[in-house]
C-alpha positions in Angstrom: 21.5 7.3 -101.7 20.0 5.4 -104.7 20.4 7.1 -108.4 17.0 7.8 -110.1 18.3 6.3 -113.0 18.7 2.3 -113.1 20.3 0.1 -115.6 18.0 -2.1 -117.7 19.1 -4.0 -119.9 16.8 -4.4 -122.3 16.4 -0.5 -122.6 19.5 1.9 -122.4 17.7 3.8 -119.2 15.1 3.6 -117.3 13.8 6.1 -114.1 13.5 4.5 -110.9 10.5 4.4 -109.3 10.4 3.8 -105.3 6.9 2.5 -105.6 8.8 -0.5 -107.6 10.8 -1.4 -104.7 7.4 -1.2 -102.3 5.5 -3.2 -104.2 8.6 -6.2 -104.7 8.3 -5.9 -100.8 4.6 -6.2 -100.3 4.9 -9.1 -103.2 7.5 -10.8 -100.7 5.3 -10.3 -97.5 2.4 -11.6 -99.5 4.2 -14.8 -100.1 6.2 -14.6 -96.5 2.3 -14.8 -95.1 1.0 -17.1 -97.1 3.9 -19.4 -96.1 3.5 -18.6 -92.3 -0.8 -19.3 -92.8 -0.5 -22.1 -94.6 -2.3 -20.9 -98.0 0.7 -21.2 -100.3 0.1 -24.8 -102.6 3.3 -26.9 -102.1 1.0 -30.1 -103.6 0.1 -30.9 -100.5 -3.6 -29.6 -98.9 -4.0 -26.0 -97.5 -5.7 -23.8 -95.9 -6.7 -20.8 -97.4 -7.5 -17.0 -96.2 -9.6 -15.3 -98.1 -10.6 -11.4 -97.6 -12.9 -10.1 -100.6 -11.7 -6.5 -101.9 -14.1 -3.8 -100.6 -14.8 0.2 -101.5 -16.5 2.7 -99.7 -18.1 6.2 -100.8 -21.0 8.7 -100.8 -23.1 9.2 -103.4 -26.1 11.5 -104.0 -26.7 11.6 -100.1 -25.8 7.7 -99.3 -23.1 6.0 -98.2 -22.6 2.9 -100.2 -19.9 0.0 -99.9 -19.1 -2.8 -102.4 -17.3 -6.0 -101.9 -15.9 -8.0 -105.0 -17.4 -11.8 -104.5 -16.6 -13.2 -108.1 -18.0 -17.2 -107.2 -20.1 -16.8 -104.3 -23.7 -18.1 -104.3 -25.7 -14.7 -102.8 -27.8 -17.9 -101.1 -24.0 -18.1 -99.1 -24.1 -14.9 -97.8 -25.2 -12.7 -94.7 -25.4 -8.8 -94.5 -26.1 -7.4 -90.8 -26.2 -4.6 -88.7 -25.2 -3.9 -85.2 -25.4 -0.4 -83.4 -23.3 1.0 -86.0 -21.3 -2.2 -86.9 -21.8 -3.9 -90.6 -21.0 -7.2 -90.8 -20.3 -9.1 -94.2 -20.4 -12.8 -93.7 -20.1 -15.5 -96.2 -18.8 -18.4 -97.8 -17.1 -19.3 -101.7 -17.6 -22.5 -102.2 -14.8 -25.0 -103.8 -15.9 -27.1 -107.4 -17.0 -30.4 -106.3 -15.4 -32.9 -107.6 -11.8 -31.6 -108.3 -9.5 -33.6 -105.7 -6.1 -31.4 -104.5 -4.2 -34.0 -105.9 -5.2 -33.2 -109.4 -4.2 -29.6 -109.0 -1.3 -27.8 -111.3 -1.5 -24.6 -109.8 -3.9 -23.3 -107.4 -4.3 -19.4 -106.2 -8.2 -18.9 -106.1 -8.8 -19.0 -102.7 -12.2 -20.5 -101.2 -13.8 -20.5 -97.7 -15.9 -18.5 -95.0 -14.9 -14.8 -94.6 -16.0 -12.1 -92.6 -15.9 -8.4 -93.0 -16.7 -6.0 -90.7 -17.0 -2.2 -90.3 -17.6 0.8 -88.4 -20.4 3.0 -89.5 -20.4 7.0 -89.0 -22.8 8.5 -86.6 -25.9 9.1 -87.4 -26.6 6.5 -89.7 -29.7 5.4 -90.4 -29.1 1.9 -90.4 -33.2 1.0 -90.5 -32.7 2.2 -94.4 -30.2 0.1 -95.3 -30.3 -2.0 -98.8 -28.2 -4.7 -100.4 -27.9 -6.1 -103.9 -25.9 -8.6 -105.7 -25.1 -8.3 -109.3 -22.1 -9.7 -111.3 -20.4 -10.6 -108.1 -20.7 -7.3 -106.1 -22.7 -7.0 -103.3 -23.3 -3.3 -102.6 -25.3 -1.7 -99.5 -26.5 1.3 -99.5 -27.8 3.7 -96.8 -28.8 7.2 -96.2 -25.4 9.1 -95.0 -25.7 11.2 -92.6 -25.4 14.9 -92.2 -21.8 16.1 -92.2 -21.7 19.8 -90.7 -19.5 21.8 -93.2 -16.1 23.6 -92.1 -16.5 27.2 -90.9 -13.4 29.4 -91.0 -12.7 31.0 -87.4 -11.4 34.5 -87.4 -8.0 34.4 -84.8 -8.3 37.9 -82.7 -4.7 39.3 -82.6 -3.5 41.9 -80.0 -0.2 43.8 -80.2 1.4 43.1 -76.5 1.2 46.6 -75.9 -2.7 46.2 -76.0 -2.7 43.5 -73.9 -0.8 45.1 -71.1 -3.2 48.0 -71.2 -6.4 46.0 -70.8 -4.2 44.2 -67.9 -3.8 47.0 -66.6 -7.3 48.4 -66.9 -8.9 44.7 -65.8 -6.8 45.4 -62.2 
């Protein structure tokens, strides 16, 4: 088992923190995939994969979701809706002009992406609104109803009660 304290040393003691270790590991499976698809810049072209950040939540009676698109023309971009499917569609678009060979370092990714996502039931999908500002597109829509938890009272019988309505039911 791992001590919770860990030598550092540039401080006499430190705690350990297992969500250090976790994120060292995502860090590594970052890079491990970027490696296996191609997007890691080893100054030669790549292909990049790009997924924009998204959030979801109610407020005042809607259901809203944002995506961050820092660099994408809203003209590149397509918001739809299927049954009870949204579908985010859309491109960032490299600088013209920059060649890869001129290229120190490179991690912005560009390209087409798609996002999409089951909707709750009941939806109203007819109402549904989208605006860009600042490079977040957020859609709104009315959410719908969501029935409220109702505590069940759980009947108990002592077994001798039981036996007698057995008894009386024969």
């Amino acid at each position: 088992m791992k001590s919770l304290i860990r030598w550092d040393p540039f401080k006499i003691m430190s705690r350990w923190d297992p969500f250090d270790e976790l994120r060292r590991m995502q860090r590594e499976m970052d890079r491990l995939f970027d490696r296996f698809l191609g997007s890691e810049t080893l100054g030669t072209s790549h292909v990049s994969v790009w997924v924009p950040s998204i959030e979801s939540y109610t407020r005042d009676g809607e259901l809203v979701v944002r995506t961050e698109l820092p660099g994408v023309d809203p003209k590149d971009l397509d918001v739809s809706v299927t049954d009870r499917e949204l579908v985010i569609k859309g491109e960032r678009k490299s600088e013209k002009g920059t060649k890869e060979e001129n290229y120190l370092y490179k991690e912005i990714s560009y390209g087409a992406f798609e996002r999409r996502f089951l909707l709750p039931e009941g939806v109203k999908t007819d109402d549904l609104k989208a605006k860009f500002a600042n490079g977040i597109l957020e859609i709104t829509m009315p959410a719908p109803a969501v029935s409220k938890p109702r505590k069940i009272e759980i009947e108990t019988k002592e077994p001798k009660q039981i036996e007698a309505e057995a008894k009386k039911a024969a």
